[in-house]
C-alpha positions, 0 to 999 in steps of 0.5 A: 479600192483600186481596179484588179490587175490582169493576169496578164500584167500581173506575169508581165516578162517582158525583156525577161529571157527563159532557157526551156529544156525539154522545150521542142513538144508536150510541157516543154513547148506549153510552157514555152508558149506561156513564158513567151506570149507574157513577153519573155524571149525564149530558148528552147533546147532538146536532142532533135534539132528537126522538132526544136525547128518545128517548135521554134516555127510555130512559137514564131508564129504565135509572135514569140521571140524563139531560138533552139539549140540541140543538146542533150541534157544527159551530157555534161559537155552538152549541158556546158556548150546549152550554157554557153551559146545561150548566153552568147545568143541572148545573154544571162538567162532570167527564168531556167 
């Protein structure tokens, strides 16, 4: 019989990078959270840059590599330049 898995290495992302919207509190941020602390690099995204300052602070602070960039999901031209300086920065984005 072989010996159980972690949970941890199961969901093992590092290397991985995760694009979040939504990311600067409540779910967005919890999920940011979880992605980055099972290893992903993580970009968060939404329209306040002062929260997404905030988030990125304190997902730093929990070891998480994180980077924000505001824009409004609502917008087409946001949603393209979200895109574009997303991969500019990291690369092709793994988990959406």
């Amino acid at each position: 019989m072989t010996e159980a898995r972690k949970v941890q290495q199961l969901f093992d992302l590092t290397g991985k990078k995760a694009l979040i919207t939504g990311g600067s509190r409540g779910l967005g941020l919890q999920m940011a959270h979880a992605l980055g602390e099972a290893g992903a690099k993580v970009v968060i995204s939404s329209r306040k840059s002062a929260d997404l300052e905030l988030a990125v602070q304190d997902l730093q602070a929990a070891g998480i590599d994180a980077r924000w960039i505001a824009a409004d999901a609502g917008k087409a031209d946001d949603i393209q330049r979200l895109a574009d300086e997303t991969l500019e920065r990291v690369g092709d984005v793994d988990i959406l």
